[in-house]
C-alpha angles and dihedrals in degrees: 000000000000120000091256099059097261125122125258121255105241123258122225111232098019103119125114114296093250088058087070129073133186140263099265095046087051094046089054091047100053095033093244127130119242085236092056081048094054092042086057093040085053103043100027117039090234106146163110104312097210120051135193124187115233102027141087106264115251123208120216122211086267095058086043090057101053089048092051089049074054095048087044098047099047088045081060096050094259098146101252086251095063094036076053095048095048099040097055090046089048091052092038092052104030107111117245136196101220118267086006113115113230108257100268082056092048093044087046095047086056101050086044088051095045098028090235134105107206104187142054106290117247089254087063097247104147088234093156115184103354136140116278091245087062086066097046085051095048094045086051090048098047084058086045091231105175096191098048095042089056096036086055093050100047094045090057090046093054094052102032109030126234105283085058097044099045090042094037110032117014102036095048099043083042090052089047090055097042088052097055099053088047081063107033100049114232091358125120103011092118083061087054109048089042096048081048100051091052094040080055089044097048090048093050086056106039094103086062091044092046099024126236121311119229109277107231097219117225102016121119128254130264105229116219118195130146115231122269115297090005114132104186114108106154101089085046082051087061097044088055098048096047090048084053095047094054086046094260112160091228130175122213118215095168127196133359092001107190109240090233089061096042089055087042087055094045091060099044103049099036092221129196087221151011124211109201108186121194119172094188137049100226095058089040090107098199085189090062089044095056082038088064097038090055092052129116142170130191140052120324097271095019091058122141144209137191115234114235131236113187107199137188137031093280081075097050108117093012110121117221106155111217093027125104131224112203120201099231142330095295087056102045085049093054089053102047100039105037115209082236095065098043 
């Protein structure tokens, strides 16, 4: 309070010193780079708004806010000046009561407290209840940021491992997106196919970002193959990085594989299961599923069979009997590599 009874006006970037992060955890929030936060900082003006040498800067809830109204603009089209401009006039002229964050903050404080973001992110993507790192990667793909898109990913599938990353944070930014260009016509197809090509590339590289698993010697391969005519690979990409990361011998046969090769393969790799995905109905072929499951290789008395995993919702409803249907990665992974044998 001033000497003369009246209240203080409130001071950006005075709250306690655990209500600030730094620049790198507010670049992965909002899906930005570090190198894009300091260009803004340069040109713009648009930064921490206290200031200390010789330490790393801090940004209060207030300075996250206003670089949130920035993230939000440009991912409107707004030119990052005027985003600048409007942002800054926005944090300079919101009323504040003072030590209490404006509502973004307060919003962004909580996801970052619970790990989870529990609205419709400011770029209009219908996230839902997500975790807050789903919000920092859609924001980096809408502006179709290469570098902050794979350096997120990465980063999630180094701490976490592949089956959370690909259940907490791709397939639920990927769904959002998708969703988004179903509803808005020939938009945001560029975001997909962009978000798609860096969740393929993490996963492919997963086994450089985890190191290697230890290789069980001896045991046969898991075969991994989409359906005739299916294109969809990426839920197959994260089979096959979550078997290598556990040490499963594993083959790829990617996308639209022709029934007569993947016979042809079965035979010839001798495999302990086959996952067949299918994303639609109308590609999920019941008659290849009981072939394979009919198949066999070896000596009469000494004779094998692989064991089927039909994935993916082009298979709900199908009956194979003998076949199994898992209900997402964590759970085709549990079948395929037991905790027994780990």
């Amino acid at each position: 309070m001033a000497s003369d009874g009246s209240p203080k006006p409130p001071i950006r970037g005075s709250e306690p010193p655990d209500a600030s992060i730094t620049s790198g955890a507010l670049a992965r929030r909002l899906g930005i780079s570090p190198t894009t936060l300091r260009s803004w900082d340069q040109r713009y003006s648009l930064g921490p708004a206290q200031r200390r040498r010789g330490h790393h800067r801090r940004w209060s809830p207030q300075d996250v806010a206003m670089v949130e109204d920035m993230c939000s603009l440009t991912a409107a089209g707004v030119s990052p000046a005027e985003a600048a401009r409007s942002a800054k006039r926005r944090a300079h002229t919101a009323p504040q009561a003072q030590g209490t964050p404006p509502a973004s903050a307060r919003s962004t404080a909580a996801a970052s407290t619970s790990g989870k973001a529990t609205s419709r992110d400011a770029s209009g993507l219908p996230l839902g209840a997500v975790r807050a790192e789903c919000r920092g990667l859609a924001r980096a793909a809408l502006r179709l940021e290469s570098a902050a898109i794979q350096e997120q990913l990465n980063a999630f599938v180094q701490e976490h491992g592949v089956v959370a990353a690909w259940e907490e944070l791709m397939m639920p930014t990927l769904h959002a997106v998708g969703r988004k260009w179903e509803s808005s016509g020939d938009r945001y197809v560029e975001v997909e196919h962009l978000l798609s090509w860096h969740v393929s590339t993490a996963l492919r590289n997963a086994q450089l970002l985890l190191g290697p698993g230890e290789t069980r010697k001896g045991s046969s391969p898991v075969l991994l193959a989409c359906v005739p005519g299916e294109q969809h690979t990426l839920p197959l990409e994260a089979v096959h990085a979550a078997l290598l990361q556990r040490g499963r011998s594993v083959r790829m046969l990617g996308a639209a594989v022709p029934a007569e090769a993947l016979i042809a393969a079965v035979l010839r790799t001798g495999p302990a299961a086959v996952v067949l995905w299918s994303q639609t109905r109308s590609l999920a072929s019941t008659p290849l599923a009981l072939h394979l499951l009919g198949m066999g290789w070896g000596v009469n008395g000494a004779r094998q069979q692989a064991a089927l995993v039909l994935a993916g919702p082009g298979w709900r409803g199908a009956r194979a009997e003998g076949a199994v249907q898992p209900q997402g990665l964590r759970e085709a992974i549990a079948l395929l590599v037991p905790e027994s044998s780990e």
